[in-house]
C-alpha positions as CSV (number, residue, x, y, z in Angstrom):
1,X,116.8,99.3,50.6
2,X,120.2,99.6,53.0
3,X,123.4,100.1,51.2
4,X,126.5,100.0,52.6
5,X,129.7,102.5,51.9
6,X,133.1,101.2,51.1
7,X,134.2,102.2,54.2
8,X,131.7,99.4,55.9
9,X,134.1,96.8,54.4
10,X,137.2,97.7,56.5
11,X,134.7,98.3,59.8
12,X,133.4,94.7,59.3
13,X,136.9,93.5,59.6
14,X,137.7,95.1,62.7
15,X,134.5,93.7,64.0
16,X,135.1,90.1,63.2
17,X,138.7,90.6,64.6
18,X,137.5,91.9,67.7
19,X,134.6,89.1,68.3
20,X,137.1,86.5,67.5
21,X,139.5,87.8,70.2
22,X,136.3,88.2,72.4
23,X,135.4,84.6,71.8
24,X,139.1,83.6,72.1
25,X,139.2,85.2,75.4
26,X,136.2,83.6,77.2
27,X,137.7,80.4,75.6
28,X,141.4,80.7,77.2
29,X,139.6,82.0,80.6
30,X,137.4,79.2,81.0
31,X,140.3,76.7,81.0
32,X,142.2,78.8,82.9
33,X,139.4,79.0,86.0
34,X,137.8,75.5,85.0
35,X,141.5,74.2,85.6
36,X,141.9,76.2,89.0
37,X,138.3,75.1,90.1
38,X,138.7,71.2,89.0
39,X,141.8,71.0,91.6
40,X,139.6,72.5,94.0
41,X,136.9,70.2,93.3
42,X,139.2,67.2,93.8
43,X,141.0,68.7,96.9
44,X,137.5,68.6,98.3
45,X,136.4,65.2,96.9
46,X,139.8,64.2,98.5
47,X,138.7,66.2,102.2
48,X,135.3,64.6,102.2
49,X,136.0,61.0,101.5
50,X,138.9,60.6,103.8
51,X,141.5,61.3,100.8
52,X,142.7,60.0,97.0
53,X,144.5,57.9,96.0
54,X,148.2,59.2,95.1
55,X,148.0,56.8,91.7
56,X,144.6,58.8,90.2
57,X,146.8,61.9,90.2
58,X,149.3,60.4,87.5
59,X,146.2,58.1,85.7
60,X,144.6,60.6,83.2
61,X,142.4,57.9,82.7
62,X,140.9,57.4,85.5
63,X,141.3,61.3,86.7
64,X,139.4,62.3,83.7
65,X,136.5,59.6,85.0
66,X,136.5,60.7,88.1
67,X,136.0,64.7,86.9
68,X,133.5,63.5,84.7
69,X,131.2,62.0,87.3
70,X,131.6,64.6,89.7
71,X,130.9,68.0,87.8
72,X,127.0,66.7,87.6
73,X,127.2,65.7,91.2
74,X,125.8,68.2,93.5
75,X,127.7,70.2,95.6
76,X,131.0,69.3,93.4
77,X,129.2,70.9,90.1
78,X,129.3,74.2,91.3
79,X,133.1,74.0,90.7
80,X,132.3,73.4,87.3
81,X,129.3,76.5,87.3
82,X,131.3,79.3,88.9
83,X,134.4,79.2,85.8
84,X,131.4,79.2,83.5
85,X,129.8,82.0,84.4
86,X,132.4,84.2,85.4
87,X,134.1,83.8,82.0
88,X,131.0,84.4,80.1
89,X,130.0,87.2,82.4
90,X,133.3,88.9,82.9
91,X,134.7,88.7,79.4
92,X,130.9,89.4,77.8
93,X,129.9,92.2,80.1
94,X,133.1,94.1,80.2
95,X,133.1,93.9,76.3
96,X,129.5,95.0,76.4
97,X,130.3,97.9,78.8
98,X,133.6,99.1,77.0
99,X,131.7,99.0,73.6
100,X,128.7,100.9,75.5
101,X,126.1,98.3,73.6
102,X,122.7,98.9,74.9
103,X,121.2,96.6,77.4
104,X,117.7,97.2,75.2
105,X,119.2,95.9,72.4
106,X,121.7,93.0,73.6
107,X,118.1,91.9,75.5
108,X,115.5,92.6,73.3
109,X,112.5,91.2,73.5
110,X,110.6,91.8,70.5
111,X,107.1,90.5,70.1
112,X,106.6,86.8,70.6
113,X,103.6,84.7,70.0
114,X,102.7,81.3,71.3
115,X,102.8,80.3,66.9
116,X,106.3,81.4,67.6
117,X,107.5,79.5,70.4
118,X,105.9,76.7,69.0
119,X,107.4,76.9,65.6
120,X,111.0,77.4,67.7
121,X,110.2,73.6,69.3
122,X,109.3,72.2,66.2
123,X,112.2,73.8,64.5
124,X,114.5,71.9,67.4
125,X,113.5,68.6,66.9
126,X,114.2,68.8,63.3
127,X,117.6,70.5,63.7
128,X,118.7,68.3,66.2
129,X,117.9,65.2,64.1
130,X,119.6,66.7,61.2
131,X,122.8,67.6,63.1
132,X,122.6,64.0,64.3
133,X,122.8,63.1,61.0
134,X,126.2,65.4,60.2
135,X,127.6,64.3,63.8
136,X,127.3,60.8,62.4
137,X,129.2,61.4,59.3
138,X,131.9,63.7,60.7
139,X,132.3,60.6,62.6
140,X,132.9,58.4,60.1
141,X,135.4,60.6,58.2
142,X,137.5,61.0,61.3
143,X,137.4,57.0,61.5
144,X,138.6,56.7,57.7
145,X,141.9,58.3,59.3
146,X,142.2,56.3,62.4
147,X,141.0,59.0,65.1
148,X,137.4,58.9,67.0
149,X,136.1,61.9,68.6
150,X,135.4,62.0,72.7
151,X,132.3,63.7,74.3
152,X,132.3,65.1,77.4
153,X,128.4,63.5,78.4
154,X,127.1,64.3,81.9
155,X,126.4,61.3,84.2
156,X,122.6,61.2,84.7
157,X,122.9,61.0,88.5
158,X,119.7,59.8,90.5
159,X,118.1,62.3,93.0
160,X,116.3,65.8,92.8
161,X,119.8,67.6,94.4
162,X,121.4,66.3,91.2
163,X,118.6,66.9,88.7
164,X,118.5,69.8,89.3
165,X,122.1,70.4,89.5
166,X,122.2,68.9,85.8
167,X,119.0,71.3,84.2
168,X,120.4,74.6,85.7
169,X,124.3,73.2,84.3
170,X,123.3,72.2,81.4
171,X,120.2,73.6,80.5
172,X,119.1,77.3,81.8
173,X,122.3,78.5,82.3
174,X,123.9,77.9,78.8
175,X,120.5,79.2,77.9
176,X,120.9,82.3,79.0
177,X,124.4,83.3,79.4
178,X,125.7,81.8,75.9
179,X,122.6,83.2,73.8
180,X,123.3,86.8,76.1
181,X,126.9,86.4,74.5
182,X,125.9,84.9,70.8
183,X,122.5,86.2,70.3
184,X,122.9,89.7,72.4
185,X,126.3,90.8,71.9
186,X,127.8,89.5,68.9
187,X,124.9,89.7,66.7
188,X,124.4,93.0,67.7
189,X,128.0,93.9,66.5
190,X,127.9,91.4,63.5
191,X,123.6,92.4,62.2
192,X,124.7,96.2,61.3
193,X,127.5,94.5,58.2
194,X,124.4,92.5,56.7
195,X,122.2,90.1,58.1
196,X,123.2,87.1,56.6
197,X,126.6,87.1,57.3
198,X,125.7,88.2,60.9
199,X,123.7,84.7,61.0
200,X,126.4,82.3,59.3
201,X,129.6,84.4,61.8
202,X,127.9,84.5,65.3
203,X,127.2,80.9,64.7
204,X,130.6,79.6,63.4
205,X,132.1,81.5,66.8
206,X,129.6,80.0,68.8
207,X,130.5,76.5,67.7
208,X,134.2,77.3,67.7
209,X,133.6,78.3,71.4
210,X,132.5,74.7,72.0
211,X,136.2,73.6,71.3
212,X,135.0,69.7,71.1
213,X,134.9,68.2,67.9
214,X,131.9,65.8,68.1
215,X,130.4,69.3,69.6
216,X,131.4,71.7,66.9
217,X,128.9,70.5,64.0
218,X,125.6,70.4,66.4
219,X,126.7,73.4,67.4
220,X,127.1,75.1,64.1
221,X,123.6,74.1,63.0
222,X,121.7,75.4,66.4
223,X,123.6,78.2,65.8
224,X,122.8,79.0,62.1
225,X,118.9,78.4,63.8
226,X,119.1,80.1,66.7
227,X,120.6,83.2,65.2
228,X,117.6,83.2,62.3
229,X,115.2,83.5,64.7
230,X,116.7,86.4,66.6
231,X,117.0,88.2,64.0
232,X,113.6,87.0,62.2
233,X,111.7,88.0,65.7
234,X,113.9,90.9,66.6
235,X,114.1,88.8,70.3
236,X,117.0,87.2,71.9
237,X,114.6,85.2,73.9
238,X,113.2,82.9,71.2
239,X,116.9,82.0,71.0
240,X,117.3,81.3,74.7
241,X,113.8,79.1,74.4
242,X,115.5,77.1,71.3
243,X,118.6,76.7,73.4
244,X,116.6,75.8,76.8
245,X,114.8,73.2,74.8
246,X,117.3,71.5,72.8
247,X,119.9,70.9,75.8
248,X,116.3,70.1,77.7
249,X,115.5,67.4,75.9
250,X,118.9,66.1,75.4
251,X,118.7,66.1,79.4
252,X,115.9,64.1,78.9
253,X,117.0,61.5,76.6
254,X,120.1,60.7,79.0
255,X,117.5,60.2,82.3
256,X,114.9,58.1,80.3
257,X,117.7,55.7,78.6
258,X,119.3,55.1,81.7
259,X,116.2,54.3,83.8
260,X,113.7,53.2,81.7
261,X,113.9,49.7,79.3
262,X,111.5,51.2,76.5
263,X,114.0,54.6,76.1
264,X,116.5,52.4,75.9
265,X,115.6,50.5,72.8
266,X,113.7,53.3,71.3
267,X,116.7,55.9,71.7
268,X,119.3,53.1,71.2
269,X,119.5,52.7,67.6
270,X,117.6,50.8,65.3
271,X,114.6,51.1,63.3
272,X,112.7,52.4,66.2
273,X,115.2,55.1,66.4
274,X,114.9,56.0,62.9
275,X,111.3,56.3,62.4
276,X,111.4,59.0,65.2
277,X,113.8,60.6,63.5
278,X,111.5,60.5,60.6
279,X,108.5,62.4,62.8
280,X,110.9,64.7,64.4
281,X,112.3,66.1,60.4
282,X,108.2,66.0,59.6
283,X,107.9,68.3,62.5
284,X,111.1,70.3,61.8
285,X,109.3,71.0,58.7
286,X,106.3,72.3,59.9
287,X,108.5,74.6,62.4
288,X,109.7,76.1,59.1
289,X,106.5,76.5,57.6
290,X,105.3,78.2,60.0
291,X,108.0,80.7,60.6
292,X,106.9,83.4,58.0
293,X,109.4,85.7,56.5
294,X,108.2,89.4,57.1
295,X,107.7,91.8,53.9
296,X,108.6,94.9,55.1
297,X,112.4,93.7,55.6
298,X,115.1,96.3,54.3
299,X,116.5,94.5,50.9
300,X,120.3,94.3,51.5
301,X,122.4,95.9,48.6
302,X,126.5,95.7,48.6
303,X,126.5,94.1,51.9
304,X,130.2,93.7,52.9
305,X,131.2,90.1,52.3
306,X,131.2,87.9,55.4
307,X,133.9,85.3,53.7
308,X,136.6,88.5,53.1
309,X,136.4,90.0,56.4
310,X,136.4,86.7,58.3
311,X,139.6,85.1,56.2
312,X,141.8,88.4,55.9
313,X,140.9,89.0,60.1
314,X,144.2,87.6,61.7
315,X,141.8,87.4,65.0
316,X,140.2,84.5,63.1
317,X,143.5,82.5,62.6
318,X,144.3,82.8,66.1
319,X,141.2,81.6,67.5
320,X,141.2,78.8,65.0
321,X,144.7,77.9,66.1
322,X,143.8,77.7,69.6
323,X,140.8,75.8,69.2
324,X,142.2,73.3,66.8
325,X,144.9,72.7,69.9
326,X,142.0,71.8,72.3
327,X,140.1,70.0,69.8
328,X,142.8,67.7,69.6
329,X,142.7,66.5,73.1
330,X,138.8,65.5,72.2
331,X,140.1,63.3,69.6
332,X,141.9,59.7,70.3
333,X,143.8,56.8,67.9
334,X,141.7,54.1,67.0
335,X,143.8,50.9,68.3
């Protein structure tokens, strides 16, 4: 049994106030080096193909296109990597360091089973179907009221330079840098106030982090997941493994629907697209199955409540504020 003194109650607070500054910080420094590092990359799109055009520069438009092509591009995506990592790293391990939170347990590793990694995949392609679901539906509220959400999708670039570019952008190092930050730090911080509302927190900051509303709900449900199985394992590797595979495969349903006719239609929509929806939920179920809850877990009594200390934390308010200004530029008017 672990009960918790009044005095917990206040100390959660501070927590979630500090992790939403945290989170607010690697937020604000991203843009701030992402902005520096996408004039750089132009300046150098500009160098090597004999200039731009003067006209891009006031189209946002086409400026926006042109961004969105090259950060998948190799050599121009490392523009796009360096920001990344030095604002997960920087903000992350300075907060890790100043906190003195032990590499052991930021890192754990707990004891991991091939039942387990396999439950983890199944787990994903139910998840991801299910947030697909919720993505669909967010999107149809925001049309009730005129507005349609924008993604930021990479361009599926032919050539191994580029592949590769795209699995180590996309895939291994959000896997490891973002669950070092999610998974490792914050639910360290977050698990000691109770374990649910360490689950349900470190994944509403992790979405929030996102910043992109067609990005946010996805986001919230791997989250909610990944964080289960952290905790549930006692490993912040299962989580990078769920994280590795979900922005894997999504990796893989870009390449296969732009170069192959049979993707297309079966990824496209569609009955086709439904019924493997169908398999993947009947395989997210299974996942579930046979993730088995242990018995010897501590029973949780007057945990301090995850709702108080998240809505009377003004840390919360101001990263809510600033992510609601930069969801707005991922939102446009429907003509």
């Amino acid at each position: 049994m672990h009960d918790y003194p009044p005095a917990a109650h206040a100390a959660f607070r501070k927590t979630v106030t500090r992790l939403c500054v945290l989170t607010l910080t690697q937020l604000v420094s991203f843009q701030l080096f992402g902005a520096i590092m996408q004039s750089l990359m132009i300046i150098t799109y500009g160098i090597l193909n004999g200039g731009v055009d003067p006209g891009l520069l006031t189209d946002t438009e086409r400026l926006t296109g042109l961004v969105m092509d090259l950060y998948t591009r190799f050599p121009y995506s490392l523009y796009m990597i360096i920001p990344y990592v030095l604002s997960f790293v920087l903000v992350y391990g300075i907060y890790a360091g100043v906190r003195r939170l032990p590499v052991r347990a930021t890192l754990r590793r707990g004891r991991l089973t091939p039942r387990a990694f396999a439950a983890a995949f199944f787990l994903v392609l139910g998840a991801g179907t299910v947030s697909d679901y919720v993505t669909r539906g967010m999107v149809e509220l925001l049309r009730l009221i005129g507005l349609a959400p924008v993604d930021m999708p990479f361009m599926a670039h032919a050539g191994a330079a580029n592949i590769f570019s795209v699995i180590v952008q996309v895939a291994v190092l959000p896997a490891l840098i973002e669950e070092y930050a999610y998974r490792g730090v914050t639910l360290v911080e977050l698990a000691p106030f109770g374990r649910r509302s360490a689950v349900v927190l470190s994944a509403l900051l992790f979405s929030l982090m996102h910043a992109i509303a067609i990005q946010i709900p996805n986001a919230f449900l791997l989250g909610l997941l990944m964080a289960y199985l952290a905790l549930r394992y006692e490993s912040v590797w299962i989580a990078v493994f769920v994280h590795f595979a979900n922005n894997g495969l999504a990796i893989a349903i870009e390449y296969l629907q732009k170069y192959n006719a049979g993707a297309q239609r079966l990824f496209g929509g569609g009955w086709h697209t439904e019924a493997l929806n169908l398999v993947f939920l009947v395989f997210g179920i299974i996942g579930a199955l046979m993730v088995r809850r242990p018995d010897n877990r501590p029973v949780e009594v007057g945990a301090p409540s995850g709702a108080k200390a998240l809505f009377t934390s003004w840390g919360f308010y101001l990263l809510l504020a600033a992510v609601a200004l930069f969801t707005a530029f991922s939102l446009e008017r429907i003509v």
